[in-house]
N, C-alpha and C positions, 0 to 999 in steps of 0.2 A: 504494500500500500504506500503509496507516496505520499510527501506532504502536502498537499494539495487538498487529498480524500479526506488525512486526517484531519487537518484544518474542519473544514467544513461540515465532519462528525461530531469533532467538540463542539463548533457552532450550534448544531441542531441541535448536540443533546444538554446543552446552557439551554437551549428555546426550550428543548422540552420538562425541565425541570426547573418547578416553579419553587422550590426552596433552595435555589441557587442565591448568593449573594447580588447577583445582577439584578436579581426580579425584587429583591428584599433595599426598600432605603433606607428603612432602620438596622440593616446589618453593620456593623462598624468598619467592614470589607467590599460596601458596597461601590465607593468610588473606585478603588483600586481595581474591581472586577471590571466596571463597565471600563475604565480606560486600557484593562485587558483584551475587553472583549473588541472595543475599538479598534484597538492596532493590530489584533487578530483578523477582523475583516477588511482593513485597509491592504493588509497581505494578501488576504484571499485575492481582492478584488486586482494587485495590482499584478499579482500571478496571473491569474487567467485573463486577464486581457494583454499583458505581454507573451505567453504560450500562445495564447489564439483559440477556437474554439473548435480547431481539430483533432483535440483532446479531450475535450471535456463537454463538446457539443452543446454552446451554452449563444451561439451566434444566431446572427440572420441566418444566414446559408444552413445553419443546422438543418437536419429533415426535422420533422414531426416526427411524434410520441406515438405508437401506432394506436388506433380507435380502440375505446371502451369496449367491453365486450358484456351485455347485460347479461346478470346471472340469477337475479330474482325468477321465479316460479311463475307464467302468466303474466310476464313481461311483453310487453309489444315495441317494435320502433315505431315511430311517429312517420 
């Protein structure tokens, strides 16, 4: 795994966890998180757009996500 993917795993899993010091202002760690989490995504962001999106397929030219596929019971398309 590169650091790239990892970057972006901590990212999400600080999003996903809501007793993290980021999400908390009364934590006494919480500035020090958010200017963590800041310069964590200042990296993300200046990664992949100097790599380019032929990596991480995050561009225009990307393709598309292939179509949903409904899986509910009695489901119809429109």
């Amino acid at each position: 795994m590169d650091d790239i993917t990892q970057a972006l795993q901590l990212l999400a899993d600080i999003d996903r966890d809501h007793m993290h010091a980021f999400h908390d202002p009364l934590n006494p760690r919480h500035s020090q998180a958010v200017k963590c989490y800041s310069e964590l995504l200042d990296y993300v962001c200046i990664e992949l757009s100097r790599r380019g999106s032929r990596d991480y397929q995050i561009g225009k030219g990307a393709p598309h996500p292939p179509a949903l596929i409904e899986t509910r019971p009695g489901f119809r398309t429109p």
